[in-house]
N, C-alpha and C positions, 0 to 999 in steps of 0.2 A: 745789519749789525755784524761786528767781525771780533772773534775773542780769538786771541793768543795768546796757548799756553807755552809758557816755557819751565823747565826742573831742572836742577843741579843737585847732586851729591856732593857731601865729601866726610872725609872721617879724619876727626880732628881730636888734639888731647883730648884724652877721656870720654869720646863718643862709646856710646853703646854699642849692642849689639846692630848690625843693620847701619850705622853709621847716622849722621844729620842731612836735612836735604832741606831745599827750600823751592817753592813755585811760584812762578809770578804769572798774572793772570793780567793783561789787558785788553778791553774792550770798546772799541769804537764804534757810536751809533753812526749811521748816513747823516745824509746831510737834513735828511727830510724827517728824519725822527727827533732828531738835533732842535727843530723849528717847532715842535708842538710844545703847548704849552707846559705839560706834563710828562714829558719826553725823558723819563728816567729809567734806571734798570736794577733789577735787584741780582745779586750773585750770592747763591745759596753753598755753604763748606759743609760736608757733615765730616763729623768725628764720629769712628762707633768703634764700643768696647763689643767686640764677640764673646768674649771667654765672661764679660756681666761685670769687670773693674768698673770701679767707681770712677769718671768722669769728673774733674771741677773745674767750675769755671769764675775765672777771675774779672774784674770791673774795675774799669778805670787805671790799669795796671798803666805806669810811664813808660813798660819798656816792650808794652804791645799784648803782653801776654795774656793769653789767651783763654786754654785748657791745660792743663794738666793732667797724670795720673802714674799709676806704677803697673809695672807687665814682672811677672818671672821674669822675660826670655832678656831683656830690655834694660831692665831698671826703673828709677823715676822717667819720665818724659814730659815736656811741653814746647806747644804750638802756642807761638806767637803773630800775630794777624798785623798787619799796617797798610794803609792804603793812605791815596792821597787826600789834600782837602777838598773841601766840601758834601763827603762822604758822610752816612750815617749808618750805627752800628746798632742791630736788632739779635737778639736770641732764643733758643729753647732747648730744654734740656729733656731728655725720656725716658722712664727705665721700662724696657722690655726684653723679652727673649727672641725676638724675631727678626732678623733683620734683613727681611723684603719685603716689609711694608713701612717703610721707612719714608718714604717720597706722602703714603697715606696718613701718615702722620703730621708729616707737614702740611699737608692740605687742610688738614683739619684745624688744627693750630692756629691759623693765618685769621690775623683778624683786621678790620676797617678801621684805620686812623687817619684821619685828617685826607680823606678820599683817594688812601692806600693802603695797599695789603702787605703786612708785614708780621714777623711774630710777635709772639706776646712778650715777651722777656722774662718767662717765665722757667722756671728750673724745679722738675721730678727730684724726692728725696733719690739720693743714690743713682745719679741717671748715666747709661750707660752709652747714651746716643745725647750729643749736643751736636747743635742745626747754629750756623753763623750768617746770619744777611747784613749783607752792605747793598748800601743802596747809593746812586751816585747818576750826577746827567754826565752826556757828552761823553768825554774820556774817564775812563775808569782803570787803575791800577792798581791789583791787589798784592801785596805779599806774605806771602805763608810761611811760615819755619818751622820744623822739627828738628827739636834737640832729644836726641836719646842718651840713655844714660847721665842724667845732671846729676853731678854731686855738686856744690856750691864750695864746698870745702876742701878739696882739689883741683878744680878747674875753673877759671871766671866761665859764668854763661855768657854774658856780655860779649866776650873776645869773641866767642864761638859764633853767636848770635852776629854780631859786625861780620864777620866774614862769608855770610848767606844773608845779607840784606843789604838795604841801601846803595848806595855808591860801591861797594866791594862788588856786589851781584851783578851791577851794571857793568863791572867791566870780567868776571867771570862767565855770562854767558855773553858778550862780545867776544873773549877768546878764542872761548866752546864752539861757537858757531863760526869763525876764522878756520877752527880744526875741523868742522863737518863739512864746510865748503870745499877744503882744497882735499880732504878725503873722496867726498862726492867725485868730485874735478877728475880725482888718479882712476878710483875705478870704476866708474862709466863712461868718463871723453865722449860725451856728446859732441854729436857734429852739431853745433847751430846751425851753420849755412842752410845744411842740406835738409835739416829740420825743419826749420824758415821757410821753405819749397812746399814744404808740406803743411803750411798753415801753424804750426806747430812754432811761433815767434818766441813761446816763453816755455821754450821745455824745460829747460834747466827746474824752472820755477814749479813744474807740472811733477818733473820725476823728483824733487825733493819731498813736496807733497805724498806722492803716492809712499816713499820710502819713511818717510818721518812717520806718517799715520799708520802704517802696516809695523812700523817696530814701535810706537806709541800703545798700539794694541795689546802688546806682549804682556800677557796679565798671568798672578799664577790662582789658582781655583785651588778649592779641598772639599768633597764631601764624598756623595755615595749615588753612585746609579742604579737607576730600578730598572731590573731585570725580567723581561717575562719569562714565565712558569713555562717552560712547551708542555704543548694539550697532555700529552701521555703522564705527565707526573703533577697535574693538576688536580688530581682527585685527593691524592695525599696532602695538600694543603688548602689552608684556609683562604689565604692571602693570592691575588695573581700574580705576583710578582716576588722576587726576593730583592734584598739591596747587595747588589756589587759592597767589597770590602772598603774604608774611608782610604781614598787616592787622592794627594796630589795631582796635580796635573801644570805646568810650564807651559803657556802656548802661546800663540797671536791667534786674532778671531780674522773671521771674513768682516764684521762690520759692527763698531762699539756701540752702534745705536738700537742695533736690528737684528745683531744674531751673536750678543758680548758672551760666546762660550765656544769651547773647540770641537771640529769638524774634523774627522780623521782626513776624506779626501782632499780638504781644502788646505790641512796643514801641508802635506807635501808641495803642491802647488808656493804656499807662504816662503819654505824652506828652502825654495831655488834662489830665490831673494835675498832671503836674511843670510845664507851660506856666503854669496857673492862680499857682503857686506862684515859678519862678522860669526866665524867658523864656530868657533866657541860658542855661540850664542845656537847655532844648530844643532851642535853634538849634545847641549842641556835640555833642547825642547824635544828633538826626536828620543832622547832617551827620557826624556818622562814618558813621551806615547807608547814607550814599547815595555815602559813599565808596566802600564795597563792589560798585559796580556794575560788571561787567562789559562791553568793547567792547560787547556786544549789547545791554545795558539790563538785565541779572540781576541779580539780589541773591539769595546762596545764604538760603534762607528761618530755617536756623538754624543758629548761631554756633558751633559744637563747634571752640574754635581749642587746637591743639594737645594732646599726649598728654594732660597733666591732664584738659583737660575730657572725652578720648576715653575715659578708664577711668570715668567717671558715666555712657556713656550704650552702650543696647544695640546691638550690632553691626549689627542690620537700619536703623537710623537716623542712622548716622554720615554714610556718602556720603551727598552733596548732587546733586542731576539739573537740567541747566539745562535741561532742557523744561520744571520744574515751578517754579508760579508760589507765590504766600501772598498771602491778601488784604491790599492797598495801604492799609492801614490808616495809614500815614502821613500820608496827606493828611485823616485825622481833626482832630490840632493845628492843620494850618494853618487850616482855618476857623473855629480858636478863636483866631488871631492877629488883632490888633485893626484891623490895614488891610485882611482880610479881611472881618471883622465888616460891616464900613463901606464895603468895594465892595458888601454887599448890600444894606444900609442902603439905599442909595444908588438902584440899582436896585430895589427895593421900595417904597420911601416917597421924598412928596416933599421933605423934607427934606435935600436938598442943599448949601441951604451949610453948616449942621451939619458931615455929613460933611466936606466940601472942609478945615473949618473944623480938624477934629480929626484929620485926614491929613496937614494942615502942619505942625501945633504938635509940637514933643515933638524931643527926641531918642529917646526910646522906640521911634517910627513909622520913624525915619531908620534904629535896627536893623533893624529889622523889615524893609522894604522891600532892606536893601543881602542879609537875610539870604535873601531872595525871591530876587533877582538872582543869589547864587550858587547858587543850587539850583537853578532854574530849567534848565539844562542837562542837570541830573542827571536832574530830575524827567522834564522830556520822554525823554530815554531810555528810562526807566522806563517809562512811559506807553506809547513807543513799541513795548517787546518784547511788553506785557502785549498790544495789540493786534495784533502779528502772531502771535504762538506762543501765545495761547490763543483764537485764535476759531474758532467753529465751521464749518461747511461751510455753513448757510446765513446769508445776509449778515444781519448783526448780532444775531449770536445767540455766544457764551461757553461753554466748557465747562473745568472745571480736569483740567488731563493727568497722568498718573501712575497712574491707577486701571490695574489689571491682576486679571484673576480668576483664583481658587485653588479648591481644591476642600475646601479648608479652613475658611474663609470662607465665612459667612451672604450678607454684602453686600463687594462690596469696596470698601474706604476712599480715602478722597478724605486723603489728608493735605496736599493741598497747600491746600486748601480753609480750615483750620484745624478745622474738625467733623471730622475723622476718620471716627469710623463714621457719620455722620450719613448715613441710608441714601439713596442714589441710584438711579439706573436698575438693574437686577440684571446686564445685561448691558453691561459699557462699551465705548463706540464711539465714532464721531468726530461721532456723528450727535445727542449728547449736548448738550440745553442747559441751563445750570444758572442761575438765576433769580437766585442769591445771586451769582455774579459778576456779571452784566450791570448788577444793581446799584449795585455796586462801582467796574464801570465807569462809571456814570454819575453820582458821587459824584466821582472821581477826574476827569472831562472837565470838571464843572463847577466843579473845584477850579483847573485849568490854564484857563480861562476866566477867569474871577478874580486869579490871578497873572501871565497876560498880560498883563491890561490894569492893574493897579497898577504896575508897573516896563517897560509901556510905555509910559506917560506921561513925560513929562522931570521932571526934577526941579524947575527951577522950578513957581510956581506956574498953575494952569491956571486959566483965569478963565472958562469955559465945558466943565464937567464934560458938556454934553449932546454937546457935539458932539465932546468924546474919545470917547464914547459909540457913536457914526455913523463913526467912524476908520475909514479901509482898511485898517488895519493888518492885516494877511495872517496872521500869527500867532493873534491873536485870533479871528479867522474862521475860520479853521482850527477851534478846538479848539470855538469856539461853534456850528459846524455837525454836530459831533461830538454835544454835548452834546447840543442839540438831538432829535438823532436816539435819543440815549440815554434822553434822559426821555419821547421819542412815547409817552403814557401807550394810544394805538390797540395801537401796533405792542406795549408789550410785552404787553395784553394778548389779542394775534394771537397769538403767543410761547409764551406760558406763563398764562395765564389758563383754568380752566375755569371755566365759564358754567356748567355743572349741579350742582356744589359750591360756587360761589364762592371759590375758594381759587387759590391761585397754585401751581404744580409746576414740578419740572423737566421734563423731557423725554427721552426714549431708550429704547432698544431692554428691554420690561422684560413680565416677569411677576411676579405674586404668589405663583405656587405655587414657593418654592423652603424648602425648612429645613434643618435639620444633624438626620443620622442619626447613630449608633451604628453604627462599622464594624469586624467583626474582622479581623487582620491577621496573619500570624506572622511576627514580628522577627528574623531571623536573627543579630542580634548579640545577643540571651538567648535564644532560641531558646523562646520562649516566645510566644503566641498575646495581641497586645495591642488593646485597641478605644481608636478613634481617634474622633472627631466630623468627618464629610464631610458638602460641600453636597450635596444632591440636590435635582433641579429635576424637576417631575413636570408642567410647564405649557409651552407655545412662544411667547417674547418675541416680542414686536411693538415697533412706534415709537407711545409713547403717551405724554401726560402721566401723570408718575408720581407715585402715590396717597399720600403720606408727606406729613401735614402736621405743620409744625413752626417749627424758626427759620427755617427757608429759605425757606417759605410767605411769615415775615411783611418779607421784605426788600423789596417794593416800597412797607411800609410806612415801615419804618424809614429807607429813602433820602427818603419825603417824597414819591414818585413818583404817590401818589393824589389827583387833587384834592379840597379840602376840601368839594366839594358834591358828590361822587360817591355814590351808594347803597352802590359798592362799601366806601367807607371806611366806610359805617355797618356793611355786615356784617362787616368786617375788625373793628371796635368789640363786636359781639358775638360773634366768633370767637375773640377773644382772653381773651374775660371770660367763657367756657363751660367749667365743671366736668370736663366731660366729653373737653375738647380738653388745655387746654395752662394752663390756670387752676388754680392752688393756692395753698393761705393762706400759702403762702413764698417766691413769686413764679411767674415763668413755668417751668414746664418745657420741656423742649427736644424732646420728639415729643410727638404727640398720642395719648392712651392709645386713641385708634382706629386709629390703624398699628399694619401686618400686622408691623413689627422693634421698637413700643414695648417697649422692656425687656430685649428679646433678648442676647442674649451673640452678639459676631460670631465667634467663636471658641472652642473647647474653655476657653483660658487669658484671653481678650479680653471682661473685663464691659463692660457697656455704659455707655458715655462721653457721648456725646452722645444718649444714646436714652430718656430722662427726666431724668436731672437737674438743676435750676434753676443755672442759671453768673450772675451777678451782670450782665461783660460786657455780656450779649445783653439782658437784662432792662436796662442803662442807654439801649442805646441805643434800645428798645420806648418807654424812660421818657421819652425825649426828644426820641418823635413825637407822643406823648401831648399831651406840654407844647406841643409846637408848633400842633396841632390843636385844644388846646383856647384859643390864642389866636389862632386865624386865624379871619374872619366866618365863615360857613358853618353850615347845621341841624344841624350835628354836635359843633359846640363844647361845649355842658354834657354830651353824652355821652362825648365825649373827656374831660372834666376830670374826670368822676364815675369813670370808669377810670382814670382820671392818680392819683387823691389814693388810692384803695384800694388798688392797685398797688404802688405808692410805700409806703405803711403799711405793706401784709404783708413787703416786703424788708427794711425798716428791723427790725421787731420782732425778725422770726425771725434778720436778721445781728445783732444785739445779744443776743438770747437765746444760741445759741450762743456768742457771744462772752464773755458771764458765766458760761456756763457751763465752758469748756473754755478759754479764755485766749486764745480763736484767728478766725482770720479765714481762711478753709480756701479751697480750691479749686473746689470746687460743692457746693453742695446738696442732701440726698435730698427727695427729691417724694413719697414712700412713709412715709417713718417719721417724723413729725414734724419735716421740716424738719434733721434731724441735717446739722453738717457731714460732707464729703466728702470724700476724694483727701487733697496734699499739705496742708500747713501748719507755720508761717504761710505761706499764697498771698497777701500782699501785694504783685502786682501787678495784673492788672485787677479784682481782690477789691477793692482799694482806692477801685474808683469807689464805694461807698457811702458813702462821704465827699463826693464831688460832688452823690447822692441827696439823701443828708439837708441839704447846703445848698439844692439846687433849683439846682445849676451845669450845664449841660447843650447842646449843640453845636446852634447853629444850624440 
């Protein structure tokens, strides 16, 4: 079965607030579904009043209509339904306050007529949720319309209604999609040939996919997040939790089926995408996220706002902890914003009036920088909490907090980290440094280095860029003595470098001898003798670099932190490209098949997540140190590039293989079976940087 949605907007005389849209939904069964006797399908519309308006629903209307009702914000409003023939039309109408158990309601409802399940046609006084099934074989085509703002005595609904359906639609999204194709076309320029080489015969068809579904996602949320109580001021309350203030929130998900709410780390990731595609649409999402910040500088790491979203997700992951941080993956976009680009420009090459030159022009730049200026506040907050509440004990050293051990548990999980089980020290402590944040950090000080000094510049024109350059500006210095200290490529490999592996670790209190035994137990609630999987540790932790190599190894890479004539960046070149590490014909895996937890299950019910499988994500941004090394001078350049174009190949093939095969663009990779996709699907959202891959688009 294959549904295709398509939506048009538009705002036409006398449209309301929000303007009129209309959707057209069609669905094709196979051929095989096609041939049963019974081979039909139902397609479920809901309508829900949140604020408890009254709902009504009209019968046998000529001109399709639907529901109706009246909003403040809106005015009158209705939704007009039409589909084609031999369709059949069913309904139910609901009054309640709830609306996430709405799908439950419809379950319930569904009753057996003539040996199908349909609704009852039935309608709750005052209902605030009305449910629409058409039912239809073979080809099914639905269209939907919303008219806002109807006055009947001002504007024909009719006109307005003709110009989002029928024939009008048919050749308004024939336009629309004339204007997505040759847009597509300008900013990606896929190579087919060379795409074709790589199995990759219908990219075009692959990266519209991943870009259509990752900005399809683009939902906005409202409610309130639960917050844990920290233990010290838990006694003064009743409650564990408090709720976060009601927030907004503008975002795209990782995946509408499987995770429909936003991920702080995954949005940055989202935001190199949707930047490429449409800036505007960046500058509104990352400023709602930084709306969320807390007096201290927090941003709860994930978005669970209100009951709906609370009944999709498990009870141990609701509360939010403001000691726990998520990689500041935001300031990914900004250095894909073009006044960004061009303060580095700038500072790298001498090519100055260029830059100066392409800083002035544009109204584009004039967004850009005003949208700097408002963040800028936010951002330092932000910046500001990550370095007081995540560093470690000794000076400039980072560890992400939340890790707590169970006896349940192999390793215990870093979620704030975004790797999850991605194994750490075995015993967590405060004495903990983790490699993959100080990264982060040094990503994020050079990003606030950068936006200081473009909007602290005055607006007019500057006619000597070198000597804003040499500015006192106290601000600047600040964060560039930050930076500084962040990228001492000495100090971090004082830090975290061992010399006798050549590999980068973190650091903490850790042994290798620890596994999960077989434990019997007798349950007194069955009274029955049950075995359980417990850690057992049979070795005594010491402070050591710990021996896991993996994504976390390569983050002094992927920050750029190496210089390009270092030995070390030649053995990180063949560390990355060794069979036997973290190298497969389907990209990078995520441990190395010589860690003592490669593969491991962290728990009895807990496969393993981060402990082999190739994630797309990590593997973009490995892609685009590659690219950067193999064009900076240095003895390592063709070796970088020879790893850049085989790397790049194997991701391509094996994401389009899959993808012909299965219809899907998934969530990780197996490293084991052929490359098989993984986890949820469709995962278009950081799944969707293979779109970026295959054009060769790729972050500074």
């Amino acid at each position: 079965m294959n549904i295709t949605t398509f939506f048009s907007k538009s705002w036409n005389d006398g449209s309301g607030y929000g303007g009129d849209w209309s959707v057209r939904v069609n669905l094709h069964h196979s051929s095989e579904i096609s041939r049963l006797p019974n081979g039909e399908s139902s397609l479920y519309f809901y309508i829900a009043e949140e604020e408890g308006s009254q709902i009504r629903i009209s019968r046998n209307d000529a001109s399709g209509l639907a529901a109706s009702g009246h909003r403040h914000d809106i005015g009158h409003w209705q939704i007009h339904i039409s589909a084609e023939n031999n369709t059949f039309f069913h309904y139910a109408g609901f009054r309640t306050g709830n609306m996430h158990n709405i799908t439950q309601l419809v379950q319930n409802s569904l009753i057996v007529q003539e040996r199908k399940l349909q609704l009852p046609d039935t309608y709750e006084k005052s209902s605030n949720i009305v449910v629409f099934q058409v039912l239809g074989r073979n080809h099914l085509q639905l269209d939907v319309t919303f008219l806002a703002g109807v006055d009947e005595k001002k504007f024909s609904v009719q006109s307005r209604l003709d110009r989002l359906s029928g024939i009008r639609l048919d050749e308004t999204l024939r336009v629309q999609e004339q204007i997505f194709d040759k847009r597509f076309e300008n900013a990606y320029k896929l190579d087919n040939e060379e795409l074709s080489s790589f199995g990759a015969t219908n990219a075009v068809e692959i990266g519209k996919a991943a870009l259509s579904n990752l900005l399809g996602g683009i939902s906005y949320f409202y409610g309130q997040s639960l917050i844990s109580i920290p233990s010290k001021e838990q006694k003064h309350h009743r409650e564990s939790f408090w709720k976060y203030w009601p927030a907004a929130l503008y975002s795209a998900v990782p995946c509408r089926s499987f995770f429909p709410r936003g991920f702080l780390w995954d949005e940055g990731f989202h935001q190199i995408i949707i930047s490429r595609w449409d800036r505007n649409l960046t500058y509104d999402i990352v400023g709602h996220w930084l709306d969320l910040l807390n007096v201290d500088g927090w941003i709860p790491r994930e978005q669970i706002l209100g009951e709906e979203a609370r009944v999709r997700v498990p009870d141990e992951y609701i509360l939010q902890h403001t000691d726990n941080a998520n990689p500041p993956t935001l300031f990914l976009p900004l250095h894909g914003l073009k006044a960004c680009y061009l303060f580095c420009d700038f500072f790298l090459c001498p090519a100055a009036d260029i830059a100066l030159a392409s800083l002035e022009s544009g109204k584009e730049n004039n967004a850009e920088r005003a949208f700097l200026e408002k963040s800028f506040p936010r951002l330092q907050a932000w910046f500001g909490w990550f370095n007081r509440t995540q560093a470690g004990t000794f000076p400039g050293t980072y560890y992400w907090h939340g890790r707590s051990i169970t006896d349940k548990e192999l390793n215990a999980k870093s979620l704030s980290s975004g790797l999850d089980d991605y194994p750490r020290a075995s015993h967590p402590s405060a004495d903990e440094r983790h490699v993959d944040l100080r990264c982060w950090m040094a990503l994020a000080a050079k990003s606030m280095v950068m936006i200081a000094k473009i909007i602290g510049a005055p607006h007019e024109v500057r006619k000597n860029w070198h000597s804003m350059a040499r500015s006192n500006d106290l601000l600047f210095q600040k964060y560039e003595a930050m930076s500084q200290v962040l990228s001492d490529f000495d100090v971090l490999n004082q830090l975290h470098y061992d010399r006798k592996r050549g590999r980068y670790y973190d650091y903490g209190n850790h042994t290798e001898k620890v596994k999960l035994e077989w434990d019997n137990f007798f349950d007194p609630r069955t009274g029955q003798v049950q075995q359980v999987l417990r850690r057992v540790v049979s070795g005594r932790p010491k402070l050591q670099l710990v021996p896991q190599f993996g994504y976390v190894s390569l983050f002094p890479f992927i920050v750029k932190l190496i210089p390009a004539d270092s030995q070390i960046l030649e053995a990180h070149l063949n560390l990355i490209q060794s069979e036997k590490l973290l190298w497969t014909s389907f990209g990078l895996r995520s441990l190395a098949t010589t860690s003592s937890i490669y593969n491991r299950r962290n728990t009895e019910h807990d496969a393993p997540y981060w402990r082999g499988p190739v994630w797309i994500n990590m593997n973009y941004l490995v892609l685009s140190s590659l690219h950067y090394y193999s064009q900076e001078p240095g003895p390592y350049k063709d070796a970088a590039a020879s790893v850049y174009k085989q790397l790049r190949a194997n991701l391509i093939s094996n994401v389009a293989r899959r993808y012909n095969e299965m219809g899907y663009i998934f969530e990780q990779y197996d490293h084991t079976k052929e490359g098989e996709g993984k986890g949820a699907r469709p995962f278009t959202g950081w799944s969707s940087l293979i779109l970026l891959i295959m054009a060769e688009q790729y972050q500074r």
